[in-house]
N, C-alpha and C positions, 0 to 999 in steps of 0.2 A: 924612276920612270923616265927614261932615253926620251929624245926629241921626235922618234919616229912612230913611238905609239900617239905621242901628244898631235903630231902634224896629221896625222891619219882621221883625227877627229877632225881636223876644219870643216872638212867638205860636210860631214852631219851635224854641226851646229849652224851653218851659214845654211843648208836646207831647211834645217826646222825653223830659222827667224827668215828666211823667206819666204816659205809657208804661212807663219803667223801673220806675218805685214801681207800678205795677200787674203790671209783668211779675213785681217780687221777692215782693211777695203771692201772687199765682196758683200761684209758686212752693216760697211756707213752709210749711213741717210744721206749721207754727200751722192754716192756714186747708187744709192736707189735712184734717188730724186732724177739724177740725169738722165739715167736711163729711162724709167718713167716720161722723162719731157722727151726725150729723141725717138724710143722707140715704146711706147705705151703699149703696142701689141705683146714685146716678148715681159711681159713683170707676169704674167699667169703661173709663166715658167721659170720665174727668176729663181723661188726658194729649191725649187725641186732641181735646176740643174747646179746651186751653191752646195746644194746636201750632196753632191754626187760629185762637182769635185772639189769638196772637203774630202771625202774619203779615197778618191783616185789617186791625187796628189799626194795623200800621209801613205799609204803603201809600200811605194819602192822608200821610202824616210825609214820606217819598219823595219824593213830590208837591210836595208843598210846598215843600221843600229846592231842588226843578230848578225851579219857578217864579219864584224869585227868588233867582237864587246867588250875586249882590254883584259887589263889584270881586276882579279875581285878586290872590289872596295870592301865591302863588307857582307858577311852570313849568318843569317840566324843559328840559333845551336839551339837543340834540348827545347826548354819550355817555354824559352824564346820563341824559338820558330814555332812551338802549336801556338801562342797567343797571335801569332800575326799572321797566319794560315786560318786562322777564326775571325780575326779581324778582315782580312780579305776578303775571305767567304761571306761575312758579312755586309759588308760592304758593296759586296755582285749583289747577293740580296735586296740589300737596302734600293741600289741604282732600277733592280727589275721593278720593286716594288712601288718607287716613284716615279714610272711611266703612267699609272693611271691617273698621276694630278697634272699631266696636260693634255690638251688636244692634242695626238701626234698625226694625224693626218693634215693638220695647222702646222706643226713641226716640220714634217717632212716635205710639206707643197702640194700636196695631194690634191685639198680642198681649194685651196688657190688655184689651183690648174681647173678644176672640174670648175669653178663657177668662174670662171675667167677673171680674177681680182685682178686688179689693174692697180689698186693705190701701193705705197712705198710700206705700210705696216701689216703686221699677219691682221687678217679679221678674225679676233678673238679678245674676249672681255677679260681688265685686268682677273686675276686670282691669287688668294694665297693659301695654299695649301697645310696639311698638317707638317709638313716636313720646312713650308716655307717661314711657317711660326717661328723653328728655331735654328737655322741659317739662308740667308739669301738664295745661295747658289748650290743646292743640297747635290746635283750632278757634280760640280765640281769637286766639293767634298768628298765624295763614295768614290770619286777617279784619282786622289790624290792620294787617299788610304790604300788603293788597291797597288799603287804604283810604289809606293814608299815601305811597303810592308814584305817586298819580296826581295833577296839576295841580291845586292847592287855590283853592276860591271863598271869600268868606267864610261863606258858609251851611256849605259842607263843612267851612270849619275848627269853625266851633259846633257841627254835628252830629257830627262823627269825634273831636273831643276831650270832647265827653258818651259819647259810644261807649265810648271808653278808659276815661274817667272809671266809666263803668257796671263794663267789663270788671272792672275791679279791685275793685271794690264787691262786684258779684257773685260774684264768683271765692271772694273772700273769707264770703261767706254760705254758699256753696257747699262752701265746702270747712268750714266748722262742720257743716254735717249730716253731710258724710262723715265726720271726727270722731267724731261720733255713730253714726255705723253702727259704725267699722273701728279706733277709740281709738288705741293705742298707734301699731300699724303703718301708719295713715294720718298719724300725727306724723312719726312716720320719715321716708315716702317724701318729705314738704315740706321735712323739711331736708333732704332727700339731690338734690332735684329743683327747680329754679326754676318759676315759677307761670305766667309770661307770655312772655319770653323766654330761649331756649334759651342758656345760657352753657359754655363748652365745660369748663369747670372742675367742675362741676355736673352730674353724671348717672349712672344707674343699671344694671349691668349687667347682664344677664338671669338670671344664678342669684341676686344681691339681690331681682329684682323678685319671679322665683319664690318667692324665702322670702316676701316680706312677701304676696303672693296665698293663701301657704297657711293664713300666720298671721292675714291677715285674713276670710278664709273659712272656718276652722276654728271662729276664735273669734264670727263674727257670724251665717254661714250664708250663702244666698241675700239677697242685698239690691239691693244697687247695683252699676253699673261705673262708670270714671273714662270 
């Protein structure tokens, strides 16, 4: 591998970590809060214009990755490749199918914009879904299968293991606010439930999840969901 496939990649790894370091800001209670104290009018619109450029900004990142995707790292063959073409498949599956365990109009800013929510957390009550029984972050999951199971460039390998790299980063910041919202019973549910992948040894049964829903809603209120 010459020095000039290798240098061609800086500029899309220094993209995507500054992407992420901008996505984890946009995202901090630090910099709601502020905003919230300075200007309280625009947080209606804080989520719905964050979802919009999360996806502006990864684009041309996109771009750039299929412009130049190196030599192949690796390719599925034979019965390989149908098992991980099913896993894939299932996987999109999986991800459409656990859009109905959130609010996505709470997701996407919708409902914050129409009723003018002004405070720093979505108004939505914690929950844990069937998928959240047995990993934390079941999007994560269903995006990391999808990513890992298809014929690797080497642009793909640098962009899909900053991906990971983020997941786990972020997962982990993410779940300190939840913390903060839901204390005790959001402790619980981490040691009782894996974070990224699902381990069969590892998960929650639905009268446990119900307890820690009631005991995290009782004790914090309307706040957040998982």
């Amino acid at each position: 591998m010459n020095n000039e496939i290798i240098m061609s990649l800086v500029p899309l790894a220094i993209g995507f970590v500054t992407y992420f370091a901008l996505h984890s800001l946009l995202a901090s209670l630090w910099l709601k809060n502020y905003v919230a104290k300075r200007w309280p009018t625009a947080m209606p619109a804080y989520r719905l214009v964050f979802n919009v450029l999360s996806v502006v900004l990864l684009l041309p990142l996109i771009w750039l990755m299929q412009q130049n995707p190196g030599p192949i790292i690796w390719q599925w063959y034979g019965g390989w490749s149908l098992l991980m073409n099913g896993l894939m498949f299932a996987a999109i599956g999986g991800f459409f199918w656990s859009l109905k365990s959130y609010d996505n109009m709470v997701f996407l800013g919708i409902t914050q914009w129409k009723s003018r929510h002004q405070g720093c957390e979505d108004p939505e009550q914690l929950h844990i879904s069937t998928l959240h029984r047995f990993v934390r972050h079941p999007w994560y999951f269903f995006i990391l299968v999808i990513l890992w199971t298809q014929d690797i460039h080497l642009a793909q390998l640098v962009t899909y293991g900053l991906i990971t790299l983020y997941f786990i980063i972020g997962s982990h910041l993410e779940e300190r606010k939840l913390m903060e919202c839901y204390g005790d019973a959001y402790r619980q549910y981490c040691r009782k439930v894996p974070g990224l992948i699902p381990l069969p040894w590892k998960w929650l049964s639905q009268d446990e999840a119900l307890e820690l829903i009631s005991v995290a809603n009782n004790g914090h209120g309307s706040k957040r969901s998982l």
